[in-house]
Backbone as XML, in Angstrom:
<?xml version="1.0"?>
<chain id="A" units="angstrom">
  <residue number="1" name="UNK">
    <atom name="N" x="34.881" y="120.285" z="77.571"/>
    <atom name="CA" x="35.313" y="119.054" z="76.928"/>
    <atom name="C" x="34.338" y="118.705" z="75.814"/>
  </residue>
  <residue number="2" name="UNK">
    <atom name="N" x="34.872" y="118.462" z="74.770"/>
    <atom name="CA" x="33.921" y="118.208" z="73.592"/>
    <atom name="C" x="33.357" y="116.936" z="73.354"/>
  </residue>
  <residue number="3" name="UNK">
    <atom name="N" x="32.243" y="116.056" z="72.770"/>
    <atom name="CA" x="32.012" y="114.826" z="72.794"/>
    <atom name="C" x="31.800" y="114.745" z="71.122"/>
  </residue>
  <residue number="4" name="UNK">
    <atom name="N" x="31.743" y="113.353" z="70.683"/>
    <atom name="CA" x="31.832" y="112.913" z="70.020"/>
    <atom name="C" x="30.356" y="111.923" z="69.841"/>
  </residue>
  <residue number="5" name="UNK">
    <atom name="N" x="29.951" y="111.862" z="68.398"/>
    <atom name="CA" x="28.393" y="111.490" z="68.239"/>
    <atom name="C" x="28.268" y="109.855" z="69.032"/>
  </residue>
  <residue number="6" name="UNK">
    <atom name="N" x="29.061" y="109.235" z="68.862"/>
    <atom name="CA" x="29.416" y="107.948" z="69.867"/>
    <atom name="C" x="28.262" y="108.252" z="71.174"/>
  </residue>
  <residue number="7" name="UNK">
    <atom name="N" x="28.321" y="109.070" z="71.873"/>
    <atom name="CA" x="28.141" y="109.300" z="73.584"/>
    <atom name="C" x="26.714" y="109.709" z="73.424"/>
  </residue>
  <residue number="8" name="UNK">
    <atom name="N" x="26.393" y="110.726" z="72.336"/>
    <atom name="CA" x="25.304" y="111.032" z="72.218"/>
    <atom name="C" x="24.007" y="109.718" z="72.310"/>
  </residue>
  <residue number="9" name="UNK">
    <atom name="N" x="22.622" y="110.547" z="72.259"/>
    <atom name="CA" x="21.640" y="108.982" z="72.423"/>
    <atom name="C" x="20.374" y="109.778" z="71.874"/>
  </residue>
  <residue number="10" name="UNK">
    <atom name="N" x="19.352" y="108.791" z="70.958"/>
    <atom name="CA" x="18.101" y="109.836" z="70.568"/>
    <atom name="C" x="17.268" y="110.962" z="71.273"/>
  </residue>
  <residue number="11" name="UNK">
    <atom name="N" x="17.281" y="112.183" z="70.434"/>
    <atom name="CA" x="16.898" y="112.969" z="71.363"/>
    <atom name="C" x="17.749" y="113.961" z="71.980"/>
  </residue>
  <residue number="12" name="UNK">
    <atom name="N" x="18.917" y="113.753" z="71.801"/>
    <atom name="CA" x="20.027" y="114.243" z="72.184"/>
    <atom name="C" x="20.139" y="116.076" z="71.185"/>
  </residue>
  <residue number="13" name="UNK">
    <atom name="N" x="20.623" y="116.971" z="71.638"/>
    <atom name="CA" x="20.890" y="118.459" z="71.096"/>
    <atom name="C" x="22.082" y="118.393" z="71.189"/>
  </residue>
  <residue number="14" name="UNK">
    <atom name="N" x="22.762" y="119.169" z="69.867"/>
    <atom name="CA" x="24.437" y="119.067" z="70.215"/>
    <atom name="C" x="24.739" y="120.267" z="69.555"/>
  </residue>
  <residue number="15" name="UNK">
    <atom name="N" x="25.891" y="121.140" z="69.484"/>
    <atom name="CA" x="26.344" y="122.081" z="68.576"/>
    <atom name="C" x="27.686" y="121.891" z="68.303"/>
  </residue>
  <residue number="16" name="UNK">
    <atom name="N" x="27.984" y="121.506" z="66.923"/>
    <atom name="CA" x="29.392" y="121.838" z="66.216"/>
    <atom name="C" x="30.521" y="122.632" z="67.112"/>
  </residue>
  <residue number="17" name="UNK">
    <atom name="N" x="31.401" y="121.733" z="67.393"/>
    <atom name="CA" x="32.822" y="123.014" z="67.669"/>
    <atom name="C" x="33.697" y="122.674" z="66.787"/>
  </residue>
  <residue number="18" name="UNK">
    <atom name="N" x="33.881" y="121.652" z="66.012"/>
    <atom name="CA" x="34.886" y="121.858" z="64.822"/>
    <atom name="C" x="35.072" y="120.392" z="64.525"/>
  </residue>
  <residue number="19" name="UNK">
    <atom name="N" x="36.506" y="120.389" z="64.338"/>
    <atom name="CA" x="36.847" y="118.681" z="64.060"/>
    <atom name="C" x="37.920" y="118.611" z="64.511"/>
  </residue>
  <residue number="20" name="UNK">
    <atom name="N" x="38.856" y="117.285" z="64.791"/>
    <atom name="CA" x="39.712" y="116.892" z="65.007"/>
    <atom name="C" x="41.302" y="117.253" z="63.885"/>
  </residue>
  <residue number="21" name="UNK">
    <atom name="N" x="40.643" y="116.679" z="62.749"/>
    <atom name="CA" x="41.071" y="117.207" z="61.480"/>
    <atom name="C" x="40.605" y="117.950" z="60.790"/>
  </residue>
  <residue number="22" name="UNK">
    <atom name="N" x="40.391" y="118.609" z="60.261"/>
    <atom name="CA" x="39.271" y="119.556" z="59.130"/>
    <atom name="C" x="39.874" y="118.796" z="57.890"/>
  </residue>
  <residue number="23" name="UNK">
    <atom name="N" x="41.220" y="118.803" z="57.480"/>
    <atom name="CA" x="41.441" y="118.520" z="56.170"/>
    <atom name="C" x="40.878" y="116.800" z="55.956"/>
  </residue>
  <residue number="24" name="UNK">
    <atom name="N" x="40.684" y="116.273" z="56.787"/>
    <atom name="CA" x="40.697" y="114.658" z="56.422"/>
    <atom name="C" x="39.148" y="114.722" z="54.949"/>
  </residue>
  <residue number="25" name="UNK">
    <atom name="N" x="39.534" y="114.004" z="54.176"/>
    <atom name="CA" x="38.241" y="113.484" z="53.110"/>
    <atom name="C" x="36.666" y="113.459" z="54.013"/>
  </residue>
  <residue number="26" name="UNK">
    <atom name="N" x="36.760" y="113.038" z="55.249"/>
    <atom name="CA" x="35.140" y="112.944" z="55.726"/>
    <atom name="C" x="35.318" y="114.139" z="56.408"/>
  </residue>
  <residue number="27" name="UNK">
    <atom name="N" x="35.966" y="114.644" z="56.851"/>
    <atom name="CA" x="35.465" y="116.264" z="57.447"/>
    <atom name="C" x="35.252" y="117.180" z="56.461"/>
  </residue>
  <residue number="28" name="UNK">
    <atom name="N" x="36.113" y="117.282" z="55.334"/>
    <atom name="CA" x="36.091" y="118.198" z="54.456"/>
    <atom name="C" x="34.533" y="117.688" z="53.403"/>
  </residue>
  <residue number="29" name="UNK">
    <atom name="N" x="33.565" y="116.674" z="54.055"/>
    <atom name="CA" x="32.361" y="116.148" z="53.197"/>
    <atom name="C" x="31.184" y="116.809" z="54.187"/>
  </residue>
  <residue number="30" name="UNK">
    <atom name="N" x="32.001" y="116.444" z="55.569"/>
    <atom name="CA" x="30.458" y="116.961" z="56.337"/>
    <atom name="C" x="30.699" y="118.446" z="56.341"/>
  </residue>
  <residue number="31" name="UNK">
    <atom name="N" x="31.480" y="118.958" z="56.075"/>
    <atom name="CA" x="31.480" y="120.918" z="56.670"/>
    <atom name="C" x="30.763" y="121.146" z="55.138"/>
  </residue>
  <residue number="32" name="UNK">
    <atom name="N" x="31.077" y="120.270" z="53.988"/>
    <atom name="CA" x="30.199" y="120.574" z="52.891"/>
    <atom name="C" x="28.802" y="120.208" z="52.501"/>
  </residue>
  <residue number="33" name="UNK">
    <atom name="N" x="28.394" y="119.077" z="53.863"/>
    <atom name="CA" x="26.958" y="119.249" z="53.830"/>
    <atom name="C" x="26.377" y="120.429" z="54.680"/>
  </residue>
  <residue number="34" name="UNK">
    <atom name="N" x="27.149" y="120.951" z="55.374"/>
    <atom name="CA" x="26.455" y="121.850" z="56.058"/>
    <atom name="C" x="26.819" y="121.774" z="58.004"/>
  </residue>
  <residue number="35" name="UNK">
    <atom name="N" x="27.767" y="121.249" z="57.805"/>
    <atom name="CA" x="28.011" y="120.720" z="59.379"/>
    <atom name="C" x="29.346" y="121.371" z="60.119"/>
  </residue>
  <residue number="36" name="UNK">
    <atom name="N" x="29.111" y="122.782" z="60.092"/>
    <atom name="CA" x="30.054" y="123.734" z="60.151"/>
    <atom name="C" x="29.852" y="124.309" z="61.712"/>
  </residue>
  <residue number="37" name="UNK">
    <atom name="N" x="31.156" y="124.740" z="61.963"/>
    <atom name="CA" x="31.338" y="125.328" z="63.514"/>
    <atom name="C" x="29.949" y="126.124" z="63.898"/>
  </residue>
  <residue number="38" name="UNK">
    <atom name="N" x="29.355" y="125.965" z="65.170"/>
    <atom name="CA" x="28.200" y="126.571" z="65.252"/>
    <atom name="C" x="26.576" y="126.011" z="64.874"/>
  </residue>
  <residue number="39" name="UNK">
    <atom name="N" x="26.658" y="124.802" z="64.110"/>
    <atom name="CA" x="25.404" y="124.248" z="63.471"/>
    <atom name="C" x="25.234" y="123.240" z="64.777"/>
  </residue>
  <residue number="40" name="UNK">
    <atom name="N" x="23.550" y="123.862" z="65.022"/>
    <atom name="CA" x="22.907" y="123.042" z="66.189"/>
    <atom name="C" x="22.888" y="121.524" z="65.383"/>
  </residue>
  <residue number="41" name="UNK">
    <atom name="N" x="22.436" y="120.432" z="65.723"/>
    <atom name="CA" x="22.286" y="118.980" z="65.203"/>
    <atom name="C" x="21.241" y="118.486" z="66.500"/>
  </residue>
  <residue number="42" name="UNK">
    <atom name="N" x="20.645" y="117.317" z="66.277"/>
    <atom name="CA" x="19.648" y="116.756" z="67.107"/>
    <atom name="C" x="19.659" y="114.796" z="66.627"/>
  </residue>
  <residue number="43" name="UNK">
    <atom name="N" x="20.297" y="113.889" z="67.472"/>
    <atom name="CA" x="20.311" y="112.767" z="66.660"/>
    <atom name="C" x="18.825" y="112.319" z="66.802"/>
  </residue>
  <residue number="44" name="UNK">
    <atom name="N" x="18.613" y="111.626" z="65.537"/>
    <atom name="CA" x="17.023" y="111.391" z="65.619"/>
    <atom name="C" x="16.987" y="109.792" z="66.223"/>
  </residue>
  <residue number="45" name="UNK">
    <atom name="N" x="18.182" y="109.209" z="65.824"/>
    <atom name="CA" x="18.043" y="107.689" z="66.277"/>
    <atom name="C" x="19.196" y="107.074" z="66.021"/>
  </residue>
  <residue number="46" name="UNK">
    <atom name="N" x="19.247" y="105.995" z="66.327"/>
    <atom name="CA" x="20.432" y="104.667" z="66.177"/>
    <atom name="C" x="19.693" y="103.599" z="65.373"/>
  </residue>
  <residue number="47" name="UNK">
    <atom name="N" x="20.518" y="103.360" z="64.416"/>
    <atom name="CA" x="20.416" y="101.791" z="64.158"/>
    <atom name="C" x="20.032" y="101.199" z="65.464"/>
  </residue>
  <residue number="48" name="UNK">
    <atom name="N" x="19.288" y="99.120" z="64.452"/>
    <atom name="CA" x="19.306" y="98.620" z="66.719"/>
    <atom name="C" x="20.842" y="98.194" z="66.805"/>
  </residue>
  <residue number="49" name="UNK">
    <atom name="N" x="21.820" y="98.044" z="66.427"/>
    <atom name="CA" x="23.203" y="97.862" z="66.416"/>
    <atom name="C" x="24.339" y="99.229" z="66.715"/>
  </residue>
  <residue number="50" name="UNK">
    <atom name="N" x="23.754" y="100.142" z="66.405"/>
    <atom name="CA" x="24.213" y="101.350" z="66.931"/>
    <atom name="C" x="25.148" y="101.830" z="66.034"/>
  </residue>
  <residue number="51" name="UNK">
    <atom name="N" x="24.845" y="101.929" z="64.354"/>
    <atom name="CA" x="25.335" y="101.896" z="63.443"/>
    <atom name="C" x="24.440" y="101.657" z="62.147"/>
  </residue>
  <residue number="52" name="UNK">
    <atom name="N" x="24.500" y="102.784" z="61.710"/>
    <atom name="CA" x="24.504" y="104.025" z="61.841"/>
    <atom name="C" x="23.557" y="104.798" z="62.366"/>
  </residue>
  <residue number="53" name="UNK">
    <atom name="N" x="23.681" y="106.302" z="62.387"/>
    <atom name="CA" x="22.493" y="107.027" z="63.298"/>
    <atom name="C" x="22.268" y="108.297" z="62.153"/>
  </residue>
  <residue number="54" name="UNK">
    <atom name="N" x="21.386" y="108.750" z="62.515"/>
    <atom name="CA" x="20.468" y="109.212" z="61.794"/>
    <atom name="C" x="20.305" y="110.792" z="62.681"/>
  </residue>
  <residue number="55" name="UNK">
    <atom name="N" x="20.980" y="111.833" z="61.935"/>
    <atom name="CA" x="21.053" y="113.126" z="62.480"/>
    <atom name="C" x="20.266" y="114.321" z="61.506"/>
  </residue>
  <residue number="56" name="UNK">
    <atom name="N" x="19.525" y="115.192" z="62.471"/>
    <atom name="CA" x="18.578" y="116.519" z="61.705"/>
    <atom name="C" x="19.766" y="117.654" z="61.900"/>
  </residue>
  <residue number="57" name="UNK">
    <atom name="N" x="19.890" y="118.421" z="60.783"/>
    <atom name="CA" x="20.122" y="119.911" z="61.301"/>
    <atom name="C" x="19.689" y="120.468" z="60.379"/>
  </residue>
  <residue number="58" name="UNK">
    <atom name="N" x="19.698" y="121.781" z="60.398"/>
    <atom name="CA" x="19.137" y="122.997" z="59.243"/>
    <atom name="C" x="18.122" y="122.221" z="57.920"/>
  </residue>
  <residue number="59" name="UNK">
    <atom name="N" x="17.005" y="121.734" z="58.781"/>
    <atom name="CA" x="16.453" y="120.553" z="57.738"/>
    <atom name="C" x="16.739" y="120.006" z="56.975"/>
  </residue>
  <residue number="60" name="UNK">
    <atom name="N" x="17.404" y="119.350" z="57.206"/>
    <atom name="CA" x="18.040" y="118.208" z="56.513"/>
    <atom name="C" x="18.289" y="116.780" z="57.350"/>
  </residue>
  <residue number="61" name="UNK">
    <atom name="N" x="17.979" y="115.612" z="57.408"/>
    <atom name="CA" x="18.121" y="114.351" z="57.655"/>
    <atom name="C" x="19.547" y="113.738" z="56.962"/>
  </residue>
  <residue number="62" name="UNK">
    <atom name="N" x="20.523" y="113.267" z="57.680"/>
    <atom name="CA" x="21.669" y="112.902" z="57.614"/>
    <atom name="C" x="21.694" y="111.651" z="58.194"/>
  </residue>
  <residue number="63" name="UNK">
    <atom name="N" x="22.072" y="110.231" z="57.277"/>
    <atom name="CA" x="22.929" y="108.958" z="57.902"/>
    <atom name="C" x="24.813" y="108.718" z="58.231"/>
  </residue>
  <residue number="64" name="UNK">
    <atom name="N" x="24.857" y="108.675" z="59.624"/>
    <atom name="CA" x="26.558" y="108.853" z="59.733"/>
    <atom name="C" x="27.088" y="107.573" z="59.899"/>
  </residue>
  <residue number="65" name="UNK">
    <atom name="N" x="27.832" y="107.174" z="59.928"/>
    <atom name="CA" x="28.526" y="105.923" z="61.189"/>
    <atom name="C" x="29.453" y="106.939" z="62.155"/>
  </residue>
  <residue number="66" name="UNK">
    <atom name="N" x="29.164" y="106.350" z="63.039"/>
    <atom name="CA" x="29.892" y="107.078" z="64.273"/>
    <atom name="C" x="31.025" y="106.493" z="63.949"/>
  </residue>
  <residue number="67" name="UNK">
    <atom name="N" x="31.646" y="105.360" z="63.489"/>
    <atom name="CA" x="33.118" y="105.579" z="63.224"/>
    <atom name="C" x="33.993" y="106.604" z="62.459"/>
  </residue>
  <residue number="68" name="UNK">
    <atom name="N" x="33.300" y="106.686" z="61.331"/>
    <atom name="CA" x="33.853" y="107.775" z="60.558"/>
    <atom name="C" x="33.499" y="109.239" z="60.946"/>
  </residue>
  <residue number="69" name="UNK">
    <atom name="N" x="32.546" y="109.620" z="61.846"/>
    <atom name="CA" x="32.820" y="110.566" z="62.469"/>
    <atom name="C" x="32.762" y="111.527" z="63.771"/>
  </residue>
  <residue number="70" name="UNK">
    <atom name="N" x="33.935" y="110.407" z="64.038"/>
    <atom name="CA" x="34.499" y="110.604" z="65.645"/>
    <atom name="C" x="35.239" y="111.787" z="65.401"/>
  </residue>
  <residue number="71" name="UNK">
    <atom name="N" x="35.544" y="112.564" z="64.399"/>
    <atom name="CA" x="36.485" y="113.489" z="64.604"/>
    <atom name="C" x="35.961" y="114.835" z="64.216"/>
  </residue>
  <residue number="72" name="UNK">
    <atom name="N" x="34.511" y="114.521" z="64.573"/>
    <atom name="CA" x="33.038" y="115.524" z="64.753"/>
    <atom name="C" x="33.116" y="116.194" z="66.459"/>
  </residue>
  <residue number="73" name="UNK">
    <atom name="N" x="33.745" y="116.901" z="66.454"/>
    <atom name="CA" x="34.120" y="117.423" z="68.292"/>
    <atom name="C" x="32.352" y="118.266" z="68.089"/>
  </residue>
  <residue number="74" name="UNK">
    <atom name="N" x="31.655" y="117.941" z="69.292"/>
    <atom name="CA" x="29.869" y="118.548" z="69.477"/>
    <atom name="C" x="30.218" y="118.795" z="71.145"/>
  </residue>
  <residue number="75" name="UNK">
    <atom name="N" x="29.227" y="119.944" z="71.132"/>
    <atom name="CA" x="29.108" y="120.307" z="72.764"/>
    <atom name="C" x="27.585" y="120.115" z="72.915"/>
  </residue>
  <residue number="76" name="UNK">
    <atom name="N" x="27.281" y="119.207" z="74.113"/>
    <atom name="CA" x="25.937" y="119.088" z="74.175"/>
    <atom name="C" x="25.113" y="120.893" z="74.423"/>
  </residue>
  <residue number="77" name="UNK">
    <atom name="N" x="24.010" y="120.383" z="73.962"/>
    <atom name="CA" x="23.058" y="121.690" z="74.218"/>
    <atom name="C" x="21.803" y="121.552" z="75.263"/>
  </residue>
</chain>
């Protein structure tokens, strides 16, 4: 079962299994930062509101809102 960055919490290891949509405008932005099937991720933190969070992968530091991307399917690691 796949989770979604929502569930995740700092500290957390996750790996890419795809998206919900691929074609939508914010999937087709994150697979072009680099957030492609297979890319480990690590959230570094939450806002104190839990909005937005703040994700590492392939060195790089990333700000998301977990609303816009819930349709980020991750398998914990």
């Amino acid at each position: 079962m796949a989770d979604s960055i929502a569930v995740l919490s700092p500290g957390d290891e996750a790996r890419v299994l795809g998206y919900e949509d691929p074609t939508t405008p914010y999937a087709r932005h994150l697979l072009s930062l680099g957030l492609v099937p297979g890319t480990a991720l690590k959230l570094v933190r939450r806002a104190p509101l839990g909005d937005p969070v703040e994700i590492h992968f392939r060195g790089s530091r990333v700000v998301l809102r977990p609303n816009e991307a819930t349709g980020l399917l991750l398998e914990r690691i």
